[in-house]
C-alpha positions as CSV (number, residue, x, y, z in Angstrom):
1,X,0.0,0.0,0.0
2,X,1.5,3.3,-0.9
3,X,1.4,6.0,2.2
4,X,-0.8,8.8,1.9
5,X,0.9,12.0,0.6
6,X,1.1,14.7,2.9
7,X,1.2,18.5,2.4
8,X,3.9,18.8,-0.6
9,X,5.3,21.8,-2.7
10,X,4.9,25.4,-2.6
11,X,5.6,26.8,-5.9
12,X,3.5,28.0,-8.2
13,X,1.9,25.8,-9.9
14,X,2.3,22.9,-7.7
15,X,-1.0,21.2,-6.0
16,X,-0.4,21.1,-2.3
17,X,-1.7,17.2,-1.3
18,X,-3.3,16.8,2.7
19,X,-4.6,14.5,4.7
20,X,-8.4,15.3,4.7
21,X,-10.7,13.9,7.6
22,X,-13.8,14.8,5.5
23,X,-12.2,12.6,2.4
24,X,-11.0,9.8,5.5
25,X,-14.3,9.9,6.7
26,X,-15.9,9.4,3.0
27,X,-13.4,6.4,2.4
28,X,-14.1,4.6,5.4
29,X,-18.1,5.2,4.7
30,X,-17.4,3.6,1.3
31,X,-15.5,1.0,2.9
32,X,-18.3,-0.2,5.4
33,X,-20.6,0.0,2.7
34,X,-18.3,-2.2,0.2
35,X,-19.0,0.6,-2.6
36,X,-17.6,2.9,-4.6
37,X,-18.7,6.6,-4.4
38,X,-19.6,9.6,-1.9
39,X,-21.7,12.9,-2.4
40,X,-18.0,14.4,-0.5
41,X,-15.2,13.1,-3.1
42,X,-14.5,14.3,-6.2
43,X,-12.7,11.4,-7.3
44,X,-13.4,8.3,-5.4
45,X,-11.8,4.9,-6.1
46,X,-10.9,1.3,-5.1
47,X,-7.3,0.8,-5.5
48,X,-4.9,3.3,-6.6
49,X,-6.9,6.4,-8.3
50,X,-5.5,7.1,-11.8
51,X,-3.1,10.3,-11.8
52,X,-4.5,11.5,-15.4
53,X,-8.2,12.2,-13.6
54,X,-6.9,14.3,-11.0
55,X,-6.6,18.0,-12.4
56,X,-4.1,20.4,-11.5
57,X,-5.6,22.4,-8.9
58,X,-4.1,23.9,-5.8
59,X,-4.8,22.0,-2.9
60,X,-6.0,18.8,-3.2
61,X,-7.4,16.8,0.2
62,X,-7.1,12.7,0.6
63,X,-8.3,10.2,2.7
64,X,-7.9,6.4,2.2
65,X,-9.0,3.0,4.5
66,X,-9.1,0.0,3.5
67,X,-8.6,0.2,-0.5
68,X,-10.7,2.8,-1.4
69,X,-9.9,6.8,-1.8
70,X,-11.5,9.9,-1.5
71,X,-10.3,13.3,-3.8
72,X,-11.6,16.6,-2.9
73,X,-10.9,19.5,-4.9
């Protein structure tokens, strides 16, 4: 499993990547319910999320549990 990225780069033009206990608490949700998707993600997934869907925005929030990911932009 690859760790979860926290806040990174400051430059401009660089998306700054945190932690996000709304997108932690969206991915665990998804978890319990064995499903993919939640009204609070962006970009939700199970298994790795594919790079080339996430735009290049300025801050972007994660959260992850057992598999599955949550994106907010």
């Amino acid at each position: 499993m690859t760790p979860a990225p926290t806040v990174t780069g400051n430059g401009p033009g660089t998306t700054n990547w945190f932690t996000s206990p709304q997108a932690v608490a969206a991915a665990k949700r998804m978890a319990a319910a064995r499903t993919v998707g939640d009204p609070v993600c962006s970009l939700s997934a199970v298994g790795q999320p594919n790079p080339s869907l996430v735009p290049q925005v300025g801050r972007i929030g994660i959260g992850h549990y057992d598999g599955y990911w949550c994106l907010i932009w």
